[in-house]
C-alpha positions in Angstrom: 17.8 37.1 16.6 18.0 33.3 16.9 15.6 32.7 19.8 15.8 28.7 19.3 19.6 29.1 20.1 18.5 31.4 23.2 16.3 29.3 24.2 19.0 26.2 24.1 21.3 28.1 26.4 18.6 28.9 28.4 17.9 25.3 28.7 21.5 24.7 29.5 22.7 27.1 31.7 25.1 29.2 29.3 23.3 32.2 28.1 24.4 35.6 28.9 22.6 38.8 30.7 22.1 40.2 27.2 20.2 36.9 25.7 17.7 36.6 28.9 16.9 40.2 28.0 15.8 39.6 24.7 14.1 36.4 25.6 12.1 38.8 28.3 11.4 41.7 25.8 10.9 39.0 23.0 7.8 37.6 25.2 6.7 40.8 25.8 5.5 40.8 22.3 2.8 38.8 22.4 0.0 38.6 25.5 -2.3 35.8 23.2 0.6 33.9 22.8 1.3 33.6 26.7 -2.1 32.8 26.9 -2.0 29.7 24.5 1.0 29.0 26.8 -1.1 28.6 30.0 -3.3 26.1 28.1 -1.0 24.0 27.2 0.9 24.2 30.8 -2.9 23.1 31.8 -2.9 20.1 29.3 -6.1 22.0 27.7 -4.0 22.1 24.3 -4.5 20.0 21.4 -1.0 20.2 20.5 0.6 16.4 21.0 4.3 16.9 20.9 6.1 13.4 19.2 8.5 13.3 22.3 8.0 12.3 26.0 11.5 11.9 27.3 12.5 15.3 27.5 11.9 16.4 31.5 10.9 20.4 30.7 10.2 20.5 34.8 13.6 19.4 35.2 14.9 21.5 33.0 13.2 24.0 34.4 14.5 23.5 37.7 18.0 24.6 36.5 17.1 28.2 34.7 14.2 29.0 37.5 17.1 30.1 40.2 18.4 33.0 37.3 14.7 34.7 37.0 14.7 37.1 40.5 12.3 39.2 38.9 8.3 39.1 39.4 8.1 38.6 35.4 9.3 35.2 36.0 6.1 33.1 35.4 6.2 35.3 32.1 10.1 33.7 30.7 8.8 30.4 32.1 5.7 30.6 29.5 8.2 32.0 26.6 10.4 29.5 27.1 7.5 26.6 26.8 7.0 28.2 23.5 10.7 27.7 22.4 10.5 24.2 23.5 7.4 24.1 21.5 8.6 25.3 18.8 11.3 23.3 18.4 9.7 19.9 18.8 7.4 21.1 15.8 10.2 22.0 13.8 11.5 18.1 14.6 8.0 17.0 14.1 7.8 18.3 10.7 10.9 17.3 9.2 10.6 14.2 10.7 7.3 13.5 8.9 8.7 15.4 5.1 11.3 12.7 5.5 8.6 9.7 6.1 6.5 11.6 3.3 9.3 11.6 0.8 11.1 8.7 1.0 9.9 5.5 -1.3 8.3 2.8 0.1 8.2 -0.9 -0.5 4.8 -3.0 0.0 5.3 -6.6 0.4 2.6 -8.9 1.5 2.4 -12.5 2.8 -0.8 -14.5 3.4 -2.9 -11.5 2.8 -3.7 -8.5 0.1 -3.0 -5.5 0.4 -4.9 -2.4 -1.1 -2.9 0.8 -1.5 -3.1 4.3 -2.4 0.1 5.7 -4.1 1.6 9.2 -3.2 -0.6 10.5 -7.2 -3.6 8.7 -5.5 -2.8 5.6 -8.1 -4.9 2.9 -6.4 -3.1 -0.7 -6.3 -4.1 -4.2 -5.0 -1.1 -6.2 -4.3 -2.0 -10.0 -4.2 -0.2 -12.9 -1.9 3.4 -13.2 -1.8 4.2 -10.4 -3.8 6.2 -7.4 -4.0 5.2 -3.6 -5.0 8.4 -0.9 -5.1 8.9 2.5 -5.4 11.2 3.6 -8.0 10.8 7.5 -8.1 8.9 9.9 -5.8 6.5 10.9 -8.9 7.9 14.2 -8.8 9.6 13.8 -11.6 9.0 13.2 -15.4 7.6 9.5 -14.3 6.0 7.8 -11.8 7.8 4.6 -11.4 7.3 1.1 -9.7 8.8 -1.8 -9.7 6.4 -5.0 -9.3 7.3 -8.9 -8.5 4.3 -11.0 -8.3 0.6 -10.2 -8.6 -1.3 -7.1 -8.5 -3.9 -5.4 -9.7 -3.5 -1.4 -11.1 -6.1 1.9 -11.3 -3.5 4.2 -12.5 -4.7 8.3 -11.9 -4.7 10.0 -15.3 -1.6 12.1 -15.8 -1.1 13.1 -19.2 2.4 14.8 -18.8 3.6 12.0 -16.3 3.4 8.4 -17.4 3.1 5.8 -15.2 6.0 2.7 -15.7 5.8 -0.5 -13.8 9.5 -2.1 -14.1 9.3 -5.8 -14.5 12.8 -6.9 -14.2 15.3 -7.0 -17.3 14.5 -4.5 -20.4 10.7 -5.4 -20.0 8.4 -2.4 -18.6 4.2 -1.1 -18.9 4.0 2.0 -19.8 0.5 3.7 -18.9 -1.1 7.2 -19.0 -4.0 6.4 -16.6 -6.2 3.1 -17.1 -6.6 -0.1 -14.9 -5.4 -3.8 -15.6 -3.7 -6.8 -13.9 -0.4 -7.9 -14.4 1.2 -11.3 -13.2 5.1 -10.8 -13.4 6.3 -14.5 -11.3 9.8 -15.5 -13.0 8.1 -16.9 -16.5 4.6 -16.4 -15.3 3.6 -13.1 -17.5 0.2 -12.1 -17.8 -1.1 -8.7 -18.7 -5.2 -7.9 -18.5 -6.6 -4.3 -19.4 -9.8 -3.4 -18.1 -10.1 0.0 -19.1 -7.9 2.5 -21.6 -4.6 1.3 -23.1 -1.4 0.0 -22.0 1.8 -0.5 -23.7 3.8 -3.6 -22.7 7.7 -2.9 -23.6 9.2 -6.1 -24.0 12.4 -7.7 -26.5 12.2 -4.7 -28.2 9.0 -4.2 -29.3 6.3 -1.9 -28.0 2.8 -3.8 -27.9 -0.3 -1.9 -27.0 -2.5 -3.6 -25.3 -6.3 -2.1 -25.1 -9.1 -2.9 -23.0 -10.7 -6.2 -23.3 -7.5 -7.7 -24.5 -4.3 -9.2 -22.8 -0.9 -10.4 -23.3 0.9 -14.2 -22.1 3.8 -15.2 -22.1 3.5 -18.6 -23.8 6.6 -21.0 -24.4 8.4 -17.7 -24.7 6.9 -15.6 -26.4 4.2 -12.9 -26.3 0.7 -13.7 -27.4 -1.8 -11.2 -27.4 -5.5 -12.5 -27.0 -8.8 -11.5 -26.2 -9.3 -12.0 -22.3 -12.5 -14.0 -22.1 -11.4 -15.1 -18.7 -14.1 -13.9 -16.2 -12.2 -15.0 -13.2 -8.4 -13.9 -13.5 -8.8 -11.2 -10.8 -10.7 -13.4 -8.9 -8.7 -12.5 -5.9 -9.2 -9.4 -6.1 -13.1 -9.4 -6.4 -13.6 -12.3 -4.1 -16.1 -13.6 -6.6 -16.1 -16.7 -9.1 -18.5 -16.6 -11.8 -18.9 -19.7 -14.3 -21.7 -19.5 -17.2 -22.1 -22.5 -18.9 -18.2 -23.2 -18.1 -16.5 -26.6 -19.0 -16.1 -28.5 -15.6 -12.3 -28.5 -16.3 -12.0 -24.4 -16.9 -14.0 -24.4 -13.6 -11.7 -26.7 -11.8 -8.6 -24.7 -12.7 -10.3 -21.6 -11.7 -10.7 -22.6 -8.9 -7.8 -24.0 -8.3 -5.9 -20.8 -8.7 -8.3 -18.9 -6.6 -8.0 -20.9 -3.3 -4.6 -21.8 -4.0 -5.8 -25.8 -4.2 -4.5 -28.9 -6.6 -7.1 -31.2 -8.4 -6.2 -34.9 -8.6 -9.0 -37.2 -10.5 -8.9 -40.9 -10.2 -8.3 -42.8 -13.7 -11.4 -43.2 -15.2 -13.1 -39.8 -14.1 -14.4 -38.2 -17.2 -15.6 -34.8 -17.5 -15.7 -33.6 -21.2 -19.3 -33.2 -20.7 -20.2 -31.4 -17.7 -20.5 -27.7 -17.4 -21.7 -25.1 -14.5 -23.7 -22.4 -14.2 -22.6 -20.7 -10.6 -21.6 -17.8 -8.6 -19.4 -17.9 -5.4 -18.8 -14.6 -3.6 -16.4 -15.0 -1.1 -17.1 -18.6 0.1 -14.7 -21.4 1.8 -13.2 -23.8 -0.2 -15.8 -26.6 1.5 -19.0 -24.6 0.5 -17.6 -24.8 -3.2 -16.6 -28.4 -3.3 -20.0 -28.8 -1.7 -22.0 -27.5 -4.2 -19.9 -29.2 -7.1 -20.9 -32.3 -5.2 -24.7 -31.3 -5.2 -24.4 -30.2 -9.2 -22.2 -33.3 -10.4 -22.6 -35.9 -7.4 -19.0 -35.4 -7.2 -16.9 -37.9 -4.8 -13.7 -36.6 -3.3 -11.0 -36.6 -0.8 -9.6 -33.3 0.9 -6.6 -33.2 2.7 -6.5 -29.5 3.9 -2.5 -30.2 4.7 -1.4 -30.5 1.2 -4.2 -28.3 -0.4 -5.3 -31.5 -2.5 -8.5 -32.9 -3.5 -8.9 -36.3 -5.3 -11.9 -36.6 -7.3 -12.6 -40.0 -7.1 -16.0 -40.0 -8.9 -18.5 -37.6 -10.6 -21.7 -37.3 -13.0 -22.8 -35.0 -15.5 -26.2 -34.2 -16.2 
């Protein structure tokens, strides 16, 4: 017995003496259900059904006529339960099909912090891009990335994790965290914790933490990453210690997304700061490099430049 098809010709007028019988005998069956039935006539239910424009009262109007006998109230609750049925069945594969199908994260002015479908945890910075490749059901968990972000991969021993970044180059990961920046020649790789392999020309480079690879004139160096501020947008937080004036100023300048100009004859070989911003405006920093430094400038917010026209190291 189909009862969702009875219920449809219910519903439109077409079912036979034989099919409102077993609807009757069908809701016969079950008193508690009948009585779940009445709650949700009453609005008491929980239940939220994902569609409003179906009219079940005017529906109703057309089958009501066809139920002469004093069970009626009875088919009128069975055939709530159809309806209900039906709209959960649609509810369901509606959201397998929003579950399943791969996503794409792009961000703007703003970052975005994700959780991936093997509870992965990604920060995608501004004006970048984070794909889905696979639905990590399969032998790999694959993403594609364009721009900036910032990866705590789940450990999975028997599914690696690859980020595609364009062309024959891919990272190949068990479970570790690290930042990559993949911006047309731009390539910078961090790890922060476990090992990474960077696939590139070729060659299979393993890259563990504490260390990082560049893309420099071409080709792949691999370094130690002494650099306490290149996720910086992701922790909100710049932090020099005894750091050359011009590190600081480049820093910076990446962080807010600002240029530094200095007028000829500003010199500042000698200076260095010890500081800690946590999630200040650019003002409050250029303030304090004015306080530390005596540091003269011009800021035109418009352009995102500041001229240094003067300064002083202790």
């Amino acid at each position: 017995m189909d009862l969702n098809k009875i219920i449809l010709k219910v519903l439109n007028n077409e079912a036979t003496k034989e099919e409102y019988a077993i609807l009757e005998s069908w809701k016969k069956e079950s008193e508690d259900n009948i009585a779940i039935l009445e709650d949700i006539r009453r609005g008491d239910s929980e239940v939220n059904l994902p569609y409003t424009d179906y009219d079940s009262e005017s529906a109703w109007s057309k089958v009501e006529p066809q139920l002469e006998s004093p069970s009626g109230s009875y088919w009128r609750y069975a055939l709530i339960a159809g309806l209900l049925l039906l709209a959960v069945i649609a509810y369901v594969a509606f959201d397998n099909y929003n579950e399943n199908r791969l996503k794409d994260y792009r961000t703007d002015d703003k970052i975005e912090h994700i959780v991936l479908r093997d509870d992965s945890k990604v920060w995608i910075n501004e004006q970048s891009s984070l794909r889905e490749v696979t639905d990590f059901q399969g032998e790999e968990r694959k993403v594609a990335l364009a721009g900036e972000a910032y990866f705590d991969v789940e450990h999975k021993e028997a599914i690696p994790f690859i980020i595609d970044l364009g062309g024959d180059r891919h990272i190949k990961v068990i479970g570790t965290s690290f930042n990559v920046i993949n911006v047309e020649e731009d390539f910078d790789l961090a790890v922060y914790s476990g090992m990474v392999e960077l696939h590139v020309l070729d060659r299979v480079i393993e890259v563990p933490k504490g260390q990082r690879v560049k893309l420099v004139n071409g080709s792949y160096v691999k370094l130690k990453n002494k650099s306490q501020n290149l996720i910086s947008w992701k922790t909100r937080n710049l932090v020099f210690d005894n750091t050359p004036l011009s590190k600081v100023l480049q820093d910076i300048s990446r962080h807010y997304d600002v240029t530094f100009d200095k007028k000829e004859g500003v010199k500042m070989a000698q200076c260095r700061l010890r500081s800690k911003f946590s999630d200040e405006r650019i003002e409050d920093v250029l303030a304090e490099l004015k306080t530390v430094f005596d540091m003269q400038y011009v800021y035109t917010p418009d352009n995102r430049n500041i001229q240094i026209e003067s300064l002083k190291c202790n």
